[in-house]
SEDODREN-96712 format. One line per field, with one value per residue (C-alpha): x, y, z; residue number from 1. Coordinates in nm, 2 decimals, decimal comma. Layout:
# SEDODREN-96712
X: (X	...) $
Y: (Y	...) $
Z: (Z	...) $
num: (NUM	...) $
This chain:
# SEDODREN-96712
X: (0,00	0,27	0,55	0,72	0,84	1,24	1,16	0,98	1,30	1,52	1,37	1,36	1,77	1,81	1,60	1,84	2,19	2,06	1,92	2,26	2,45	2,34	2,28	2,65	2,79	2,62	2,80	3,16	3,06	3,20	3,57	3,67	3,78	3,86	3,71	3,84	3,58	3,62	3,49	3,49	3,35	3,64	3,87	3,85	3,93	4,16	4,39	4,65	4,44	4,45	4,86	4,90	4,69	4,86	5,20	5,09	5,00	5,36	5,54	5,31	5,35	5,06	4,93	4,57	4,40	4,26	4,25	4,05	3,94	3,55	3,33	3,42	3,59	3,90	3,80	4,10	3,97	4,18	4,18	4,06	4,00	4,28	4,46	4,20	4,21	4,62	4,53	4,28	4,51	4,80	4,60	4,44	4,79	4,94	4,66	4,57	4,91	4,85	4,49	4,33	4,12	4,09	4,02	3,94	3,70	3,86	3,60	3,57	3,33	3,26	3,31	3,25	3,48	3,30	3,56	3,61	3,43	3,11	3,13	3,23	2,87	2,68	2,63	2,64	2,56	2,19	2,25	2,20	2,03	2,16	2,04	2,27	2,56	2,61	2,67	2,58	2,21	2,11	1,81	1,85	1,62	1,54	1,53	1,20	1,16	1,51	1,34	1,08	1,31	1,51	1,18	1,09	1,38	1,32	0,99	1,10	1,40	1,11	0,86	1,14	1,20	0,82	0,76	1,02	0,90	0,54	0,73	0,56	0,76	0,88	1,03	1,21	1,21	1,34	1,29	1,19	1,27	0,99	0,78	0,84	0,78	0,74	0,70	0,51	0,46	0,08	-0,25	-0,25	0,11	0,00	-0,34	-0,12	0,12	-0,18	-0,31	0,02	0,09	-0,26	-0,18	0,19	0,25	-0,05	0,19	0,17	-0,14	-0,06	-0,19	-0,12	-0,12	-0,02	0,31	0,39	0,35	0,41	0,24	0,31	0,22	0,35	0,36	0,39	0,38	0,00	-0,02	-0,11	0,17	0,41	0,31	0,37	0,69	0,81	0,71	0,92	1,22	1,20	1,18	1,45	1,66	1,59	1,67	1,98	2,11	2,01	2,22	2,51	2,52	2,45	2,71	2,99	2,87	2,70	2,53	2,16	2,10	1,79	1,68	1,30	1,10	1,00	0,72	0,72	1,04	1,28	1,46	1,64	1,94	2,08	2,44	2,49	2,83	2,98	3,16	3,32	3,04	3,30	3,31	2,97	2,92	3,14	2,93	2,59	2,70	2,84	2,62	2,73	2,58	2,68	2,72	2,77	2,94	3,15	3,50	3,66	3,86	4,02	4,39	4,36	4,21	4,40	4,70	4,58	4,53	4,93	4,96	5,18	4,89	4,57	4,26	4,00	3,75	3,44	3,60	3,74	4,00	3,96	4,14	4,05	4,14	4,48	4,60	4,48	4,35	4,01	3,90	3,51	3,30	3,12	2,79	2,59	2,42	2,23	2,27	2,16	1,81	1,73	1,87	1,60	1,80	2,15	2,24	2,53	2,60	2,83	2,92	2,75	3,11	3,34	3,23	3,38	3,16	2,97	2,69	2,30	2,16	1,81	1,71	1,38	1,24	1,33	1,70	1,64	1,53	1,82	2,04	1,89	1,95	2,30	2,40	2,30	2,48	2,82	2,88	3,24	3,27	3,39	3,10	3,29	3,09	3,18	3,08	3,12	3,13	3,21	3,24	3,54	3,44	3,62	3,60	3,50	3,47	3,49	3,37	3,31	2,98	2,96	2,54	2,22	2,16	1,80	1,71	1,89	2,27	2,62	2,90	3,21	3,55	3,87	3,64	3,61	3,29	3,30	3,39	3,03	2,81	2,99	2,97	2,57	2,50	2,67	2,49	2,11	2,19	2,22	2,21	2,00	1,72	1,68	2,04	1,96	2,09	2,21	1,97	2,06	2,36	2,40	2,65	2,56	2,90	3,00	2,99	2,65	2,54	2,73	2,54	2,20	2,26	2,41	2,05	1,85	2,03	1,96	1,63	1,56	1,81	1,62	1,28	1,34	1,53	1,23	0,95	1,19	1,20	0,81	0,67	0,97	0,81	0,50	0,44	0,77	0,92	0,67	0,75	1,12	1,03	0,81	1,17	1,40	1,09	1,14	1,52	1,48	1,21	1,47	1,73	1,55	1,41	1,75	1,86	1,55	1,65	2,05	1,96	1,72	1,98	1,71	1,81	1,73	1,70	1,60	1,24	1,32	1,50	1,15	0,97	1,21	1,13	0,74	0,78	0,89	0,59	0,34	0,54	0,49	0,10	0,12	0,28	0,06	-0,25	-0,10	0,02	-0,33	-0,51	-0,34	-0,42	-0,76	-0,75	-0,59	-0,87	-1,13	-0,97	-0,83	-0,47	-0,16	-0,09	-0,41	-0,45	-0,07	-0,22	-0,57	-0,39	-0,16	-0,45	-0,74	-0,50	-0,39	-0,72	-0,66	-0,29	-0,39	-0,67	-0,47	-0,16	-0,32	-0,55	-0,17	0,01	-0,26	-0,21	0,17	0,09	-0,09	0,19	0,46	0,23	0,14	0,44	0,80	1,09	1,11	0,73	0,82	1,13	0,90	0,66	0,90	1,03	0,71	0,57	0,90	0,84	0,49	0,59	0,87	0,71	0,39	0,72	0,90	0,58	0,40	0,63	0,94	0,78	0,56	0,87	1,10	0,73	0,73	1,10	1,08	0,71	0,63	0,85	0,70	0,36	0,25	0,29	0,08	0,21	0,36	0,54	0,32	0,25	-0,02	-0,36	-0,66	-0,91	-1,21	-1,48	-1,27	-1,15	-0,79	-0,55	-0,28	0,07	0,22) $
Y: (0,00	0,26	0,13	0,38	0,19	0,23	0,42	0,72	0,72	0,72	1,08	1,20	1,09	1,25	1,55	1,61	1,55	1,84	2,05	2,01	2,02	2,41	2,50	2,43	2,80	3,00	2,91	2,99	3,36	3,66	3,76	4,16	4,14	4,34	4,32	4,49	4,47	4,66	5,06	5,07	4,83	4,78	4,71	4,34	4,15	3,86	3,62	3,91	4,14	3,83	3,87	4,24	4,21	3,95	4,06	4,45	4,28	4,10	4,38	4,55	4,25	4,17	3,81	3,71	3,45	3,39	3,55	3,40	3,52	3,50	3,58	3,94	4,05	3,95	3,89	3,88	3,78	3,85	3,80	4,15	4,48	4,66	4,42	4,46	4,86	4,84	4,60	4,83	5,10	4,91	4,74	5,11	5,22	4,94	4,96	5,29	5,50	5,85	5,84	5,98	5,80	5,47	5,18	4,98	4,94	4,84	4,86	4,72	4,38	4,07	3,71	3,40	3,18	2,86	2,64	2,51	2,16	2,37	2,60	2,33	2,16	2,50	2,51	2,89	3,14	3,29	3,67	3,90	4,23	4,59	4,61	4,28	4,27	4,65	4,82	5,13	5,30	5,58	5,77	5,98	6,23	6,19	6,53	6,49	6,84	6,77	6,42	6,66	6,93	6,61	6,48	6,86	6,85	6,52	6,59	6,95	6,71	6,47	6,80	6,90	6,66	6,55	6,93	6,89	6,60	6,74	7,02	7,27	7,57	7,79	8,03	7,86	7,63	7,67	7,55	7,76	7,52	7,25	7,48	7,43	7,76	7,71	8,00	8,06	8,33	8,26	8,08	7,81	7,69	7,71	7,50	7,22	7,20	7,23	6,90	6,73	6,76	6,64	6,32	6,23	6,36	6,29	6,37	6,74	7,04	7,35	7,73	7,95	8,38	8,64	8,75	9,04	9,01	8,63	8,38	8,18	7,83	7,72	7,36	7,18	6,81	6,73	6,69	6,29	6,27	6,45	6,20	5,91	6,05	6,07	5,72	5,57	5,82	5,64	5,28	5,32	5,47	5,23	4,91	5,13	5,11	4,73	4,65	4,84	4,76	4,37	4,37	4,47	4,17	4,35	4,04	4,10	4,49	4,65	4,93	5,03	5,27	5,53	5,79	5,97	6,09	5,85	5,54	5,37	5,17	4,93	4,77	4,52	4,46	4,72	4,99	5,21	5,50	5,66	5,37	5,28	5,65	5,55	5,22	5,50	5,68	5,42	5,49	5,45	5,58	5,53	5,75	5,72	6,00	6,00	5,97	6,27	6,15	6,47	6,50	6,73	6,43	6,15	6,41	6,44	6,09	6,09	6,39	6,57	6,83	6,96	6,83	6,98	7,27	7,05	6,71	6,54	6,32	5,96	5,64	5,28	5,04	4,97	5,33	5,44	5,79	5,81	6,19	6,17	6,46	6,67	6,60	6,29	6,08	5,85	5,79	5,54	5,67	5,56	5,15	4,95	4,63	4,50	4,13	3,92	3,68	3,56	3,61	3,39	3,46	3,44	3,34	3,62	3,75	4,10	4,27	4,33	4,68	4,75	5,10	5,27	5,40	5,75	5,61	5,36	5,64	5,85	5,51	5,48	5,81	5,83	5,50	5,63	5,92	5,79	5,44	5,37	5,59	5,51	5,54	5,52	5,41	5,53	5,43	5,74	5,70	5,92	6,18	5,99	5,84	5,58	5,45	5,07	5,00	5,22	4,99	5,09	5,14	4,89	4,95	5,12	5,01	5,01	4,97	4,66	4,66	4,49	4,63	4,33	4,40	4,24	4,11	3,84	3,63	3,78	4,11	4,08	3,98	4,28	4,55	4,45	4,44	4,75	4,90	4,76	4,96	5,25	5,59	5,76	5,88	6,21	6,27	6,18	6,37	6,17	6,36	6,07	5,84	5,64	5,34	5,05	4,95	4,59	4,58	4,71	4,47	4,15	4,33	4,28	3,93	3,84	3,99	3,82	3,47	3,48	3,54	3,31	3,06	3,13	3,09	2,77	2,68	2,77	2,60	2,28	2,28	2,38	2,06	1,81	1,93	1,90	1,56	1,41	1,20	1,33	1,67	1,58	1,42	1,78	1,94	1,75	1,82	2,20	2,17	1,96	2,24	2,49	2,34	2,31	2,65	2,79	2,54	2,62	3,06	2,92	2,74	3,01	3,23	3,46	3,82	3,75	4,05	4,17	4,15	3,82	3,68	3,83	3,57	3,29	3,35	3,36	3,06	2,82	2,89	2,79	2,47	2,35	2,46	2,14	1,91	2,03	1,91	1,62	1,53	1,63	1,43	1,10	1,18	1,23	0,86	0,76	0,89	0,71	0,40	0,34	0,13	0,30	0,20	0,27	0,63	0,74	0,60	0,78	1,13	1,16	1,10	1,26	1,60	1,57	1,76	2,05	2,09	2,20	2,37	2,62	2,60	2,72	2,95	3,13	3,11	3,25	3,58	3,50	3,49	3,81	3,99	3,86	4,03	4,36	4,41	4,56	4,60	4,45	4,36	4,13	3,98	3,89	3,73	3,50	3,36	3,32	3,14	2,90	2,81	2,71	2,45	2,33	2,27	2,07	1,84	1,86	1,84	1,53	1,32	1,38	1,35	1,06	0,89	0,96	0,80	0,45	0,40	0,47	0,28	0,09	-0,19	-0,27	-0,53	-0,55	-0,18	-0,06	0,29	0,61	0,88	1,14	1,30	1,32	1,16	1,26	1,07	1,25	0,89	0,71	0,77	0,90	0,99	0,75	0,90	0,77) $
Z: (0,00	0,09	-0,12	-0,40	-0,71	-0,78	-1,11	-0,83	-0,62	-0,89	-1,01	-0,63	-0,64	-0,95	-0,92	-0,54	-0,75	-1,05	-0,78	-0,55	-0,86	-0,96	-0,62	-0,54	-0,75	-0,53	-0,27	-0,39	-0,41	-0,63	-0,65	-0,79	-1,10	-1,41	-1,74	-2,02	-2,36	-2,68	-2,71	-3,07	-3,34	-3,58	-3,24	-3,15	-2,84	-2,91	-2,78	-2,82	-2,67	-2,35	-2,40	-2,32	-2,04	-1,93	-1,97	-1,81	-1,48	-1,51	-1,53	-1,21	-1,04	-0,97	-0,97	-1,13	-0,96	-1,34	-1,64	-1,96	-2,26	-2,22	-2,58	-2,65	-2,31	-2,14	-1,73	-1,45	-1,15	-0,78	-0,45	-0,29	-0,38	-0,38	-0,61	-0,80	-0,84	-0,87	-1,18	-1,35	-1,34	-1,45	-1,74	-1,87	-1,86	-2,08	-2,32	-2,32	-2,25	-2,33	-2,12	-2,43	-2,73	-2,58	-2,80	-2,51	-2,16	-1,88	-1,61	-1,26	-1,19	-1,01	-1,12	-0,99	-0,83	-0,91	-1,05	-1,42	-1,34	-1,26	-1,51	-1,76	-1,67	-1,70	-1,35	-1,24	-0,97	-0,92	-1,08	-0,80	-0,78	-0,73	-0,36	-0,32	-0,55	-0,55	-0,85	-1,06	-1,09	-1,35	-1,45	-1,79	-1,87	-2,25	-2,46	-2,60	-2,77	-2,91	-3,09	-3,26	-3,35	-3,52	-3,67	-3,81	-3,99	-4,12	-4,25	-4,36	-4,59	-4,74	-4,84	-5,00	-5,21	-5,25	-5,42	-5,64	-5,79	-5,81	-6,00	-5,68	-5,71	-5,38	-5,28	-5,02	-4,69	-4,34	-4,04	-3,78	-3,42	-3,50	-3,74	-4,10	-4,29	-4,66	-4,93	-5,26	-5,49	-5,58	-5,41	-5,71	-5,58	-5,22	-5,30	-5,48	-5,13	-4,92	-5,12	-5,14	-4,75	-4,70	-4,90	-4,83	-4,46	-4,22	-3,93	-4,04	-3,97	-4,18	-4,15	-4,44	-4,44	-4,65	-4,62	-4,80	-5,18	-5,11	-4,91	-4,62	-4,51	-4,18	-4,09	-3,76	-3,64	-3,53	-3,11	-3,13	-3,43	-3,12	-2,85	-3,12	-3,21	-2,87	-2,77	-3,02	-2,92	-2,58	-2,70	-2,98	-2,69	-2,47	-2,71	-2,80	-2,46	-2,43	-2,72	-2,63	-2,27	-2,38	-2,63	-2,36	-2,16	-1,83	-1,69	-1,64	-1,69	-1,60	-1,86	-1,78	-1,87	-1,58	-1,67	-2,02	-2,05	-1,80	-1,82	-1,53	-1,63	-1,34	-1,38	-1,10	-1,03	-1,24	-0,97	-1,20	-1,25	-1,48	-1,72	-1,69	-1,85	-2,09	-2,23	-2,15	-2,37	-2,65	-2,96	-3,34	-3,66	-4,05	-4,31	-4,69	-4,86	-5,24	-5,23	-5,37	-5,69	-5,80	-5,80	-5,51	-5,35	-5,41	-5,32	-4,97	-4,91	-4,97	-4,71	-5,00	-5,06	-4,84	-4,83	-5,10	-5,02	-4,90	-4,82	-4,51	-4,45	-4,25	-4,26	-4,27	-4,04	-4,21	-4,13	-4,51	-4,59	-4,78	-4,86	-4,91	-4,99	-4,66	-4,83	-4,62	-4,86	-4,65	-4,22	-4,03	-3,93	-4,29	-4,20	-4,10	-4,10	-4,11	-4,14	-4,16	-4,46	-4,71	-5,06	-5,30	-5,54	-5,31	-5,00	-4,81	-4,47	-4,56	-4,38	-4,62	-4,55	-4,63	-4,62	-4,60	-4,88	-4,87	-4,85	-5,14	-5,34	-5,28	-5,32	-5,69	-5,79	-5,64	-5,78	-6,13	-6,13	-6,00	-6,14	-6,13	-5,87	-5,48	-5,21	-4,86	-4,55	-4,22	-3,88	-3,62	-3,24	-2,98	-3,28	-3,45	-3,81	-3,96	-4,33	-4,30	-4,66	-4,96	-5,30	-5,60	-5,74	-6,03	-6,05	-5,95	-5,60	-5,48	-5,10	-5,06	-5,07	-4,92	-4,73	-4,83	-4,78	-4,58	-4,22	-4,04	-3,93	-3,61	-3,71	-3,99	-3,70	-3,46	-3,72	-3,79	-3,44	-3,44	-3,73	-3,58	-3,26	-3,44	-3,26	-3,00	-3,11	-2,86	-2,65	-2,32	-1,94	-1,63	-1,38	-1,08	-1,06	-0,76	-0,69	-0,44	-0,35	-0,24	0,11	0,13	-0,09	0,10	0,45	0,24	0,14	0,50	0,63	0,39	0,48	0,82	0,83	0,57	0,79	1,14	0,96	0,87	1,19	1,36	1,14	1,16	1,58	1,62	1,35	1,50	1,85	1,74	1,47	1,61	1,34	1,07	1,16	1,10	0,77	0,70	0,79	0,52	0,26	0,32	0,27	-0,04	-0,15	-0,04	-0,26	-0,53	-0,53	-0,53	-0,81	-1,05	-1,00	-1,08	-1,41	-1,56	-1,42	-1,28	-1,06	-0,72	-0,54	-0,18	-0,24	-0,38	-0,08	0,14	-0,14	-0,07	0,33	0,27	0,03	0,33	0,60	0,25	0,19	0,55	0,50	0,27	0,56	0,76	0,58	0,56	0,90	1,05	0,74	0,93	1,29	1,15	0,99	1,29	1,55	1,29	1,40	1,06	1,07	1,07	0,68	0,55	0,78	0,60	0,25	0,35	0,44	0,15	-0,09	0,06	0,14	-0,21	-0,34	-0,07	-0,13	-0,54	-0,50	-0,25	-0,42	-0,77	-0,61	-0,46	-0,80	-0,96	-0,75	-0,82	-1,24	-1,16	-0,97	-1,24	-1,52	-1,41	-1,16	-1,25	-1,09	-0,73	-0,71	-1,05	-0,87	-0,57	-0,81	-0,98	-0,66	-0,51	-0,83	-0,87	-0,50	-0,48	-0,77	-0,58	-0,29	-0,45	-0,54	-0,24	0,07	-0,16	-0,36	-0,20	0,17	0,11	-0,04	0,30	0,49	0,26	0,27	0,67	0,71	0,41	0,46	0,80	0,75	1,08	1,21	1,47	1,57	1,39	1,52	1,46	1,79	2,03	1,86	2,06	2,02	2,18	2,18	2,39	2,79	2,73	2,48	2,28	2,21	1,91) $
num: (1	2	3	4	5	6	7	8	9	10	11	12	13	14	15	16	17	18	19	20	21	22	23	24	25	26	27	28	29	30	31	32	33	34	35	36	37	38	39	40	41	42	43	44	45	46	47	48	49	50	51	52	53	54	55	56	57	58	59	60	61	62	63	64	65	66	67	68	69	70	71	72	73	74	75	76	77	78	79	80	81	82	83	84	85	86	87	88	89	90	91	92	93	94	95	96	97	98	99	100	101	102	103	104	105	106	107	108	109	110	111	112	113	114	115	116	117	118	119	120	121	122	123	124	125	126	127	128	129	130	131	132	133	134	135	136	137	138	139	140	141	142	143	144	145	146	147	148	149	150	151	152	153	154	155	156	157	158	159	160	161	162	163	164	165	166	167	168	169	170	171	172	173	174	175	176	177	178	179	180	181	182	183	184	185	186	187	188	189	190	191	192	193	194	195	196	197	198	199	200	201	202	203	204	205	206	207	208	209	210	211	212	213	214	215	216	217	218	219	220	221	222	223	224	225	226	227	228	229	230	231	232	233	234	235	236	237	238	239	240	241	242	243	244	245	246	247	248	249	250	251	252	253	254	255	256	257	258	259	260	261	262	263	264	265	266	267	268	269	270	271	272	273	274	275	276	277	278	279	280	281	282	283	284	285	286	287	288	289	290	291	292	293	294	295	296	297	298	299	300	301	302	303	304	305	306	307	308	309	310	311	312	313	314	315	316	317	318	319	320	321	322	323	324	325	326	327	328	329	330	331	332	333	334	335	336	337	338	339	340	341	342	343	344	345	346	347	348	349	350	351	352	353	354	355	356	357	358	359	360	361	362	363	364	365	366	367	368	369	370	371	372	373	374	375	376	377	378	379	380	381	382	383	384	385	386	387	388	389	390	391	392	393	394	395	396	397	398	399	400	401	402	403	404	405	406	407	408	409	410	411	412	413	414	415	416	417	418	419	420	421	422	423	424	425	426	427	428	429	430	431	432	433	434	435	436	437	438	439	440	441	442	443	444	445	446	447	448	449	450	451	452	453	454	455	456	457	458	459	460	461	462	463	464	465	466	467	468	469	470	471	472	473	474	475	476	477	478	479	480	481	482	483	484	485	486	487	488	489	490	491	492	493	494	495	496	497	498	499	500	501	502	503	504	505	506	507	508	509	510	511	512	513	514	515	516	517	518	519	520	521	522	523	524	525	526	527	528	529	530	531	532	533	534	535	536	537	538	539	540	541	542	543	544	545	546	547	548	549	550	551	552	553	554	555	556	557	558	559	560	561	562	563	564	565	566	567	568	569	570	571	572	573	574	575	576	577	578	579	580	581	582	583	584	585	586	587	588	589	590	591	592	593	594	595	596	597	598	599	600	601	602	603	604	605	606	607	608	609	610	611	612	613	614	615	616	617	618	619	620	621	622	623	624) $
């Protein structure tokens, strides 16, 4: 009657080896470290990269603990802090001499010290939170009048052009802030405007008034256009930062929106508020321009001559000048994709642009005009361009095209991440910085241990004192629930936080609820006069039905809270959620499991450890 199977404690055995097995990294804790990541696109960190690092902490003498190359960052972990600040300094000045220009990040962070074995199986540490890891907070202030100013002149571009091909003559058109003042000489040119804004740009309410012998129409973005306009400045800025702060490997950033015009960006474990400016405000854009061919030019890019009246000089990433023309042909607000590939002729790696169609129409007429001619693309960050690729023009190119040249795999997927990440779309003011440092955070986690600790010290000693052996049996089902809860977080590698240590508390007094059922569902059986087999068999099944219905009736709050909630309300919700599953596991199969290997082999058994069983029909009371 109350005998598991071996296939049921096989899974129990199992399930306690994976849950021991990812539980274990959290216990080796974090070690300061330094990590030093790439702060332009074209500059690649590499097994060389791995050697100067190496060899600048040599010649400080100072002694790594480890030092690996990890994906696109080099990571040197040491023993304390100030090692750790003596190595930053020694590494930014081995890499970076003159202070200035700095092809590189070398910013302060935490690793884990779990060792290669556990690392090797995927087995890492729970991420933790600002409030517990420490680490940088932000809140920018996005410029939203500056986003409409940007899409006045935008629009004021497009009418532009859109008049010239409807052969609308002016008299001119500026840009007065976000107003776009446009003038004719007669009311039939005004009328035809008037009807082509109406038609091509819905985003734009015009009033037209005499203006001397001329007349005036004045255009500006309509209110709910505005409020559109600076939603998406928000979200672009926002997925900007994501993919910036993602590609320098920040583990588990929080970018969130906050208000209208507000986003909060959290950096756990990053301590440097200097560099974490510095990856704030990472942001490329590209630009096509014509390469100047004249002899002038071509003079320049020998330095035996100056560079022409409306050109510039930049170089490629083999030291190579390239003198292009001032005039932008197309920028990145016009990409609306980038993707990495190969050549179908030669198999070489090359990013696909697509463009919008504004851009493709320039691209078509461009391309037409210039074949045979150089078309440079350069990628500009921090306000330095550089010429990634300059090919010649062999066609008419429409709003699909290739950027192919002397790269790598890695440095086509880099440049298209790069490319998709684009700019911001408003600039964007650091109105509150704040850093949580270390110590603070190891005082959190040391606060949030205990009480979860004395909680479930506590709960152990009152149902031991109270069911006896069943209560002890309760007890090792709340560790196991315990350890697995902490296991399940460590492999989705979820942010615990300090709201999320409160759920982890909470989470042990509802698994004993469970236990509880249970233990009183037998002294029930057992006052009914049922036998001590059949009154365990009895209380395990009938308290089954109560144990769901309560349990799905709490996650459903817990689903609730993890849907609507944000920031530590959403942390609480996903510990609470992972727990009540855990312990439906843990307080059912995993107890009644310890009860039949303790109980089930015994035929003839006539008592259980269960405490006192008061038994109200009969002249006294049995102690079992």
């Amino acid at each position: 009657m109350n005998r598991y199977p071996a296939w049921k404690y096989a899974i129990i055995v199992l399930a306690l080896l994976i849950a021991a097995l990812y539980t274990l990294p959290n216990f080796f804790g974090e070690a300061p470290a330094v990590q030093v990541s790439s702060s332009r696109a074209t500059t690649k960190i590499d097994l060389t990269t791995l050697a100067r690092v190496e060899q600048a902490l040599k010649d400080a003498g100072i002694m790594a603990d480890a030092i690996a190359l990890d994906g696109t960052s080099v990571k040197a972990r040491f023993g304390n802090t100030d090692t750790q600040l003596k190595a930053k300094d020694a590494i930014q000045k081995a890499l970076s001499p003159d202070g200035t220009d700095s092809a590189y990040v070398v910013a302060l962070n935490l690793l884990s010290r779990s060792p290669s074995w556990l690392t090797a199986l995927h087995a890492s540490p729970m991420y933790l939170g600002l409030d517990l890891r420490g680490g940088v907070h932000f809140m920018l202030q996005v410029d939203m009048q500056a986003a409409l100013t940007k899409r006045a002149e935008s629009l004021a571009g497009d009418l532009r052009s859109s008049l010239r091909e409807k052969n609308i003559r002016h008299s001119g058109i500026s840009r007065n802030g976000q107003a776009i003042d446009i003038k004719f000489r007669d009311t039939e040119t005004l009328t035809a405007a008037k009807g082509l804004m109406q038609d091509q740009f819905p985003d734009l309410q015009s009033v037209d008034a005499p203006d001397g012998t001329e007349y005036k129409m004045t255009a500006t973005i309509k209110p709910e256009a505005a409020r559109r306009i600076q939603d998406q400045a928000l979200k672009q800025n926002m997925v900007t930062l994501h993919n910036r702060i993602n590609e320098l490997g920040v583990a588990e950033p929080v970018i969130q929106q906050q208000g209208i015009d507000r986003i909060v960006v959290q950096l756990p474990g990053v301590q440097d508020t200097a560099k974490a400016k510095d990856i704030l405000g990472r942001t490329a854009t590209m630009e096509m321009r014509l390469v100047e061919d004249s002899a002038e030019a071509r003079a320049a890019e020998n330095n035996t001559g100056p560079v022409p009246f409306g050109a510039e000089r930049f170089f490629e990433r083999n030291g190579q000048a390239v003198i292009v023309k001032k005039q932008v042909i197309l920028t990145g607000e016009n990409l609306t994709d980038a993707q990495p590939g190969f050549d179908s002729q030669n198999q070489q790696p090359k990013v696909d642009l697509t463009v919008d169609a504004k851009g493709g129409r320039i691209m078509r007429d461009v391309s037409r005009e210039n074949i045979k001619k150089r078309m440079a693309i350069l990628l500009f960050e921090k306000g330095k361009g550089e010429v990634l690729t300059a090919p010649v023009i062999q066609s008419e190119l429409g709003n699909r095209f290739q950027i192919s040249g002397s790269m790598s795999v890695s440095e086509a997927n880099d440049l298209a991440l790069l490319l998709r990440a684009g700019s911001l779309a408003a600039p964007m003011d650091i109105i509150e910085e704040r850093t949580i440092g270390p110590t603070l955070g190891a005082d959190n986690i040391a606060k949030g241990f205990q009480s979860v600790a004395w909680g479930f010290v506590v709960i152990v000693a009152f149902m031991v004192s109270y069911y006896m052996l069943f209560g002890l049996f309760s007890g090792l089902a709340l560790a196991v629930n315990l350890l697995l809860l902490v296991a399940v977080l460590s492999m989705l590698q979820a942010t615990l936080t300090l709201p999320g240590m409160a759920a982890m508390a909470l989470a042990l007094g509802m698994a004993i609820d469970s236990n509880v059922l249970i233990n009183e569902r037998i002294r029930e059986e057992l006052r009914n006069g049922a036998s001590a087999q059949a009154a365990i068999h009895s209380g395990y099944e009938r308290a089954w039905a109560t144990i769901l219905d309560s349990n799905i009736s709490t996650l459903v709050v817990g689903l609730a809270l993890l849907a609507f909630g944000s920031g530590p309300v959403r942390g609480f919700a996903v510990v609470h959620c992972i727990g009540i599953l855990t312990s439906m596991f843990s307080a059912v199969f995993f107890s009644r499991g310890l009860v039949n290997l303790w109980y089930g082999r015994q035929k003839k058994l006539k008592t259980v450890s269960i405490g006192t069983v008061w038994r109200p029909a009969s002249s006294g009371t049995v102690s079992k």
